[in-house]
KOLBA-906289 format. One record per residue: x negated, z, y negated of N, C-alpha, C in turn; residue in three letters; residue number from 0. Coordinates in nm, 2 decimals. Layout:
BEGIN
KOLRO     n_x     n_z     n_y    ca_x    ca_z    ca_y     c_x     c_z     c_y  residu  num
KOLRO       X       Z       Y       X       Z       Y       X       Z       Y     ALA  NUM
...
! end
This chain:
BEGIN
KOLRO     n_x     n_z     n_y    ca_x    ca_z    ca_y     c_x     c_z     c_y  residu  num
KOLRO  -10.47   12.02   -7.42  -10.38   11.91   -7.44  -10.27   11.95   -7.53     UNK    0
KOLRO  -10.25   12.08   -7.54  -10.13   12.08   -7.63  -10.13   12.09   -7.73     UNK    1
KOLRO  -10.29   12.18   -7.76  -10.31   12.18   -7.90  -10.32   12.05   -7.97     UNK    2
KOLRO  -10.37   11.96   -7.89  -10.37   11.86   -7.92  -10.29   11.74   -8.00     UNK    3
KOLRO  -10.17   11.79   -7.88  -10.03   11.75   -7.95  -10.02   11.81   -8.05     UNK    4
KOLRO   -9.99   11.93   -8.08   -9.94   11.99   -8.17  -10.02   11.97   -8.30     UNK    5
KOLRO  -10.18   11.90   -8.28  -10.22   11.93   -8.42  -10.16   11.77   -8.48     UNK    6
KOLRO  -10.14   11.64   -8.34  -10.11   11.54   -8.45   -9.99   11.59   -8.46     UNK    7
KOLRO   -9.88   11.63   -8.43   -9.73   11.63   -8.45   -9.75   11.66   -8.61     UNK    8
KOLRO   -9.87   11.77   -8.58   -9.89   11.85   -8.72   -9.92   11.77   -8.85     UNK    9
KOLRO   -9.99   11.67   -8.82  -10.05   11.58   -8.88   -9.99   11.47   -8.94     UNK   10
KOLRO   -9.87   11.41   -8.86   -9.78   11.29   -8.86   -9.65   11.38   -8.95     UNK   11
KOLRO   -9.59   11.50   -8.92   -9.52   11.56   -9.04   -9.56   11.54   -9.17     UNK   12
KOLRO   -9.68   11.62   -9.18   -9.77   11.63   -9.30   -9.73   11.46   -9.36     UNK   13
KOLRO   -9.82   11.34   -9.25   -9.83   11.22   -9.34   -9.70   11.18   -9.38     UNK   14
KOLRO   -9.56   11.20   -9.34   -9.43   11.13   -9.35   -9.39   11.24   -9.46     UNK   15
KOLRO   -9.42   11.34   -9.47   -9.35   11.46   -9.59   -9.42   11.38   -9.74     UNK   16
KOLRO   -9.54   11.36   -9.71   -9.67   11.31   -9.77   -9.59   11.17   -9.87     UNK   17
KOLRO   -9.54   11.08   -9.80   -9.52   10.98   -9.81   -9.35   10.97   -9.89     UNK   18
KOLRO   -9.33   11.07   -9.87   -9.14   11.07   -9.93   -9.16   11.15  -10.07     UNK   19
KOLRO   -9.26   11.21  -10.10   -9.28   11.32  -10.18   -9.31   11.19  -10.38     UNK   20
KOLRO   -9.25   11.17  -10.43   -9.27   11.05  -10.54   -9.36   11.12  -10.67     UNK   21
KOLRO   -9.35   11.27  -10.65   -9.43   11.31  -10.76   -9.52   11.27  -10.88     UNK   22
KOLRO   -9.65   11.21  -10.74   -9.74   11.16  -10.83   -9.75   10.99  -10.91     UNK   23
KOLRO   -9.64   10.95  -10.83   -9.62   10.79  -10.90   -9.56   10.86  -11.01     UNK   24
KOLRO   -9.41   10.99  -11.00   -9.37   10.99  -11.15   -9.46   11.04  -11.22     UNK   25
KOLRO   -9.57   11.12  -11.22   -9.62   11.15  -11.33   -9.76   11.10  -11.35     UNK   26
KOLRO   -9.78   10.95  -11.30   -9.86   10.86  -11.38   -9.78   10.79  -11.39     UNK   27
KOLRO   -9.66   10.74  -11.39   -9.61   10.66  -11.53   -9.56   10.73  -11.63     UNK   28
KOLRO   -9.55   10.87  -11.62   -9.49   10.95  -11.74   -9.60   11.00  -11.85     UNK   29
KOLRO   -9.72   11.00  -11.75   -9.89   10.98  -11.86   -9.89   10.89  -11.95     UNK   30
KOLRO   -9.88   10.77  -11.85   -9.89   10.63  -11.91   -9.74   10.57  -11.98     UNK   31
KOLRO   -9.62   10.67  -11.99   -9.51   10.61  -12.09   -9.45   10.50  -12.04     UNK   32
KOLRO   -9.47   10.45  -11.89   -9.41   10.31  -11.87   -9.33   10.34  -11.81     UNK   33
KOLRO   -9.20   10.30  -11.86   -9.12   10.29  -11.84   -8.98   10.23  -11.74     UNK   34
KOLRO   -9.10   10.11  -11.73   -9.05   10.02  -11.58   -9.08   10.10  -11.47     UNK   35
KOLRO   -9.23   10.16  -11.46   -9.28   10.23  -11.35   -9.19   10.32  -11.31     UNK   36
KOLRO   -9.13   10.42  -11.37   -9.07   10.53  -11.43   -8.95   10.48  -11.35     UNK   37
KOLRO   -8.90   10.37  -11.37   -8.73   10.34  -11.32   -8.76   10.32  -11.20     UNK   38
KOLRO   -8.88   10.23  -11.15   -8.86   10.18  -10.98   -8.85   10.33  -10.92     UNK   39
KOLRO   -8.83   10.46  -10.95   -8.79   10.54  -10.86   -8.70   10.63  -10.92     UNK   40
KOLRO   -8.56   10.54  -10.93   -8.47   10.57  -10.97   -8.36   10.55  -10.87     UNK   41
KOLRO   -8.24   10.65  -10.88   -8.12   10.63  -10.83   -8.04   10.53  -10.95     UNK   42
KOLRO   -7.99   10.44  -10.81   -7.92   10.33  -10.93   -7.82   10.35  -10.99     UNK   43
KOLRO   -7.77   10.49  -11.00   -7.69   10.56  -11.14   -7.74   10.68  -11.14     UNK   44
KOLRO   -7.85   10.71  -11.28   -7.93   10.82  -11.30   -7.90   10.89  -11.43     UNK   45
KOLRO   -7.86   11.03  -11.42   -7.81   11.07  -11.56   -7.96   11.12  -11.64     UNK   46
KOLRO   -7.93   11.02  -11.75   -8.04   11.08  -11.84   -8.04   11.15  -11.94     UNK   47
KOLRO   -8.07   11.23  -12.00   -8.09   11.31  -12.13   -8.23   11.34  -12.18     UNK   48
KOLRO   -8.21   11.28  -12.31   -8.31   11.25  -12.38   -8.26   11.36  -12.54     UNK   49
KOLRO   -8.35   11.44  -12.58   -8.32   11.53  -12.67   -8.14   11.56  -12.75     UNK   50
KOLRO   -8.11   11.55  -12.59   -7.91   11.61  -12.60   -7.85   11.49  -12.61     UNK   51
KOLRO   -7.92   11.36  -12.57   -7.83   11.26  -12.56   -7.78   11.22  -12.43     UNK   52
KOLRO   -7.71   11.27  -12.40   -7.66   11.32  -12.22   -7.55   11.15  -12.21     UNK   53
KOLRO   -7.60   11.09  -12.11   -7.50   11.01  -11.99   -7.54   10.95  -11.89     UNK   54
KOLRO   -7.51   10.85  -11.82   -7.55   10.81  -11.69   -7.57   10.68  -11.75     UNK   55
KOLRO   -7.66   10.64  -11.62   -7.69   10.49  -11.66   -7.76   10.42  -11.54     UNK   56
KOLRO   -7.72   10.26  -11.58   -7.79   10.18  -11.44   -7.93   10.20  -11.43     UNK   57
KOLRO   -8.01   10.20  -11.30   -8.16   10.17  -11.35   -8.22   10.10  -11.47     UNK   58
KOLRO   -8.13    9.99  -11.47   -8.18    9.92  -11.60   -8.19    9.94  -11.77     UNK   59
KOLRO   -8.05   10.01  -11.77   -8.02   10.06  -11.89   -8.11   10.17  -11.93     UNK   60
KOLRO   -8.12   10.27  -11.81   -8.20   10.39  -11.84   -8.36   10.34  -11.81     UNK   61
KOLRO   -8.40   10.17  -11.81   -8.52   10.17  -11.84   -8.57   10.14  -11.98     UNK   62
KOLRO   -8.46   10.05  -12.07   -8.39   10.03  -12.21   -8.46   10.12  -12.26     UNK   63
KOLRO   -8.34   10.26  -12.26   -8.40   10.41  -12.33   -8.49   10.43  -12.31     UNK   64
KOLRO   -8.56   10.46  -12.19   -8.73   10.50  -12.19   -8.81   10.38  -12.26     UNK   65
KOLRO   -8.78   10.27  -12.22   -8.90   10.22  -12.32   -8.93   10.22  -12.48     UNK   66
KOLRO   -8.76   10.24  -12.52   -8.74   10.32  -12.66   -8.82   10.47  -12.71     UNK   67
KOLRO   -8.78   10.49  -12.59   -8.81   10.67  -12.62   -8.98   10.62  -12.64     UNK   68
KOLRO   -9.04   10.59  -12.52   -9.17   10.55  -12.56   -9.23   10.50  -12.63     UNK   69
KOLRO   -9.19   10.38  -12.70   -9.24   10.30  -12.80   -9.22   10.37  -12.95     UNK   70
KOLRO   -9.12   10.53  -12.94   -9.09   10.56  -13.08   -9.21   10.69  -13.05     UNK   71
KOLRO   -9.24   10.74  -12.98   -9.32   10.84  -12.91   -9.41   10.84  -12.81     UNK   72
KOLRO   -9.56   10.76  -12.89   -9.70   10.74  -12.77   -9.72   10.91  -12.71     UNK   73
KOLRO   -9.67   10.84  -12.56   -9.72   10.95  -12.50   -9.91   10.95  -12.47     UNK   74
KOLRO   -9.94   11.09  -12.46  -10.09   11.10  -12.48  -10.09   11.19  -12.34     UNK   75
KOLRO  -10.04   11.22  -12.27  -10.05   11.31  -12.15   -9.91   11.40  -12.08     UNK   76
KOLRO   -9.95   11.43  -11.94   -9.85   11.45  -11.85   -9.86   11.56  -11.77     UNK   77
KOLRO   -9.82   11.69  -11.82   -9.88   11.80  -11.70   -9.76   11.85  -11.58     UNK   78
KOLRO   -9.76   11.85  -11.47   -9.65   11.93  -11.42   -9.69   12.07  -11.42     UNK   79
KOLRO   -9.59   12.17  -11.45   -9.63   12.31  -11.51   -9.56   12.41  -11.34     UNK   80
KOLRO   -9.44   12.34  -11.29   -9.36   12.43  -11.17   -9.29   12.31  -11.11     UNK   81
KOLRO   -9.25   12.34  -11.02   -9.18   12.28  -10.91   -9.10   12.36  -10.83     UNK   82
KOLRO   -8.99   12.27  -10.73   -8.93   12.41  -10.63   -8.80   12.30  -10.62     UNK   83
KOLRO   -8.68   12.38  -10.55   -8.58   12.30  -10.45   -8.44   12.37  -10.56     UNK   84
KOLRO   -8.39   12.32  -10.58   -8.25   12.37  -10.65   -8.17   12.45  -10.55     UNK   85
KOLRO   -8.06   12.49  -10.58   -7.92   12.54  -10.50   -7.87   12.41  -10.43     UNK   86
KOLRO   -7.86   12.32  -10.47   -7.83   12.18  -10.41   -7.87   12.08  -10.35     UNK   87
KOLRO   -8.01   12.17  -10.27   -8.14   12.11  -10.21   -8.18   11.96  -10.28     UNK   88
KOLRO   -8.22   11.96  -10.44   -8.29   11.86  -10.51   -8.39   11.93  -10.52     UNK   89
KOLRO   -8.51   11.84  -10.48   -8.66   11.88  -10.51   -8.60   11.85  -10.70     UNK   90
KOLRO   -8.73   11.96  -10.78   -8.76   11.92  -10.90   -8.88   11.96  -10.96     UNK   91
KOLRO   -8.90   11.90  -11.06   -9.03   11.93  -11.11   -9.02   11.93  -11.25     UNK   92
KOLRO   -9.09   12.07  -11.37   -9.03   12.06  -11.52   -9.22   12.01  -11.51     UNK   93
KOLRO   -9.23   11.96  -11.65   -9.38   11.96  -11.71   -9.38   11.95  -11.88     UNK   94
KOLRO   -9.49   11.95  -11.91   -9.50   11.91  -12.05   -9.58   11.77  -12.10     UNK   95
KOLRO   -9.49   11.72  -12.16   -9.53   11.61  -12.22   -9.56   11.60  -12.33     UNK   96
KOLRO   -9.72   11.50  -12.37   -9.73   11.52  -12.52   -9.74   11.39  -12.51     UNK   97
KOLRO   -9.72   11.37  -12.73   -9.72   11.29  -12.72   -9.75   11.31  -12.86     UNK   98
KOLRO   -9.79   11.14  -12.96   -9.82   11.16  -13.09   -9.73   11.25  -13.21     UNK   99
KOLRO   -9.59   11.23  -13.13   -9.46   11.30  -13.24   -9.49   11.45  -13.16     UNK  100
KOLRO   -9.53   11.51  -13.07   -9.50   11.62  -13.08   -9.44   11.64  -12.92     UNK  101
KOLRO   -9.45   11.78  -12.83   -9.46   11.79  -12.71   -9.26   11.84  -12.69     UNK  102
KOLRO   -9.31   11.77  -12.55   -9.13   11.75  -12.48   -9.17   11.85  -12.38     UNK  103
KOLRO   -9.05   11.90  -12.34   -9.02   11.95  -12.18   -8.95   11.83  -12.08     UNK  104
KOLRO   -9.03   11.86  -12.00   -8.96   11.72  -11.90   -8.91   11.76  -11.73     UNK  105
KOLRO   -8.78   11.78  -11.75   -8.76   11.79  -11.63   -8.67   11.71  -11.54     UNK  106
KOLRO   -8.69   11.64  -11.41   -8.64   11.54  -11.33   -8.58   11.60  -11.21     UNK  107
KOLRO   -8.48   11.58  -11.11   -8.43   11.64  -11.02   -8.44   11.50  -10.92     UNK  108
KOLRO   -8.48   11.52  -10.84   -8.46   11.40  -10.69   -8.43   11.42  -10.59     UNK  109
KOLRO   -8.30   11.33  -10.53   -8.26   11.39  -10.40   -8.34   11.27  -10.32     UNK  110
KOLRO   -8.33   11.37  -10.18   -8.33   11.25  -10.06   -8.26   11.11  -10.04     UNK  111
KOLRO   -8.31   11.01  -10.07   -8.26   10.88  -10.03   -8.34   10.82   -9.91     UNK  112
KOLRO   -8.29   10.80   -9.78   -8.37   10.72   -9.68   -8.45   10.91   -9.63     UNK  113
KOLRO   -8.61   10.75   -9.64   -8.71   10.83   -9.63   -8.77   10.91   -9.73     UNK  114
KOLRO   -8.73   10.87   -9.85   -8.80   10.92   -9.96   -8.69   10.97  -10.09     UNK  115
KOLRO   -8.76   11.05  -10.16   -8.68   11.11  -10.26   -8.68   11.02  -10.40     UNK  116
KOLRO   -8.58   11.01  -10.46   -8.54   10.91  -10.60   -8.50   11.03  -10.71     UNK  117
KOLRO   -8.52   11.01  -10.84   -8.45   11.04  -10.96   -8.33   11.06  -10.96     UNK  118
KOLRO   -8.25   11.17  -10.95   -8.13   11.15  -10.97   -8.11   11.16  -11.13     UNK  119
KOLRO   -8.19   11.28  -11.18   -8.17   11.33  -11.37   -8.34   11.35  -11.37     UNK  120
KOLRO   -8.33   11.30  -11.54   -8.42   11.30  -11.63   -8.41   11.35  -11.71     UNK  121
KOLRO   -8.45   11.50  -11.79   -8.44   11.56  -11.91   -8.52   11.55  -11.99     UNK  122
KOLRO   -8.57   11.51  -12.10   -8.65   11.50  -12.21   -8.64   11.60  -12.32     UNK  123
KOLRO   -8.68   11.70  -12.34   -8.63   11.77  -12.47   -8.73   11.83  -12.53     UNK  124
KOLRO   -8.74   11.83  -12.67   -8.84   11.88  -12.80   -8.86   12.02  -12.72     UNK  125
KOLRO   -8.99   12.04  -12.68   -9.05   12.19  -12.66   -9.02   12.23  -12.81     UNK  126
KOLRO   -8.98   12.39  -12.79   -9.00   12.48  -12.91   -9.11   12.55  -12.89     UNK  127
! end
C-alpha cells in the first residue's frame, strides 16, 4: 500500500512539474517565428534584447518587435543546446536559432508565476 502511494505521489509531482515547465510551447513558436505564440507566455513587462537593443516592454509591444525581428529574419529552425536554474532561481534555457539571415543565440530566463513559469528576458544575439 505504500508503495503504492508513493509511486502516484510520484506520478502526480512528475504530471504538475510536467505541466508548469513552458519549454516546449517556447520552442515551437521559436521554430515556427510566431510571434504572438511566443508572447502568450510572457510576463506582462518582459525585458527584451534583440542584437544589443536592450529594454522592457508590455507583452504587446515586445510582440511588435518579434514579429519584426521575424518578418526581417525567416526563421528555419529551433534547437535548445543547455538548460539549468540561475543564482536567482529562473529556470533558463540558451539554443540556436537559424534562420535565412544567419544563426542567433537565444537565450530566455522564466520565473515562477502561479503554477507555471513565464518569460521574464529574451535574448537574441548574432552567434559568432
Amino acid at each position: 500500500m505504500k508503495y503504492l502511494l508513493s509511486l502516484m505521489l510520484t506520478l502526480l509531482s512528475t504530471l504538475l512539474f510536467a505541466q508548469s515547465d513552458i519549454t516546449p510551447q517556447v520552442t515551437a513558436a521559436l521554430k515556427k517565428g510566431d510571434a504572438a505564440a511566443l508572447s502568450s507566455f510572457m510576463m506582462p513587462g518582459v525585458e527584451l534584447n534583440i542584437s544589443g537593443q536592450d529594454n522592457h516592454y508590455s507583452i504587446e509591444d515586445a510582440q511588435k518587435v518579434l514579429t519584426t525581428f521575424f518578418k526581417n529574419h525567416p526563421v528555419t529552425g529551433f534547437v535548445v543546446k543547455h538548460q539549468g536554474t540561475s543564482k536567482l532561481d529562473d529556470q533558463y534555457r540558451i539554443g540556436d536559432l537559424s534562420t535565412s539571415k544567419g544563426s542567433f543565440r537565444v537565450t530566455f530566463f522564466m520565473k515562477k508565476s502561479g503554477a507555471s513559469l513565464l518569460i521574464r528576458q529574451l535574448k537574441i544575439e548574432l552567434s559568432e
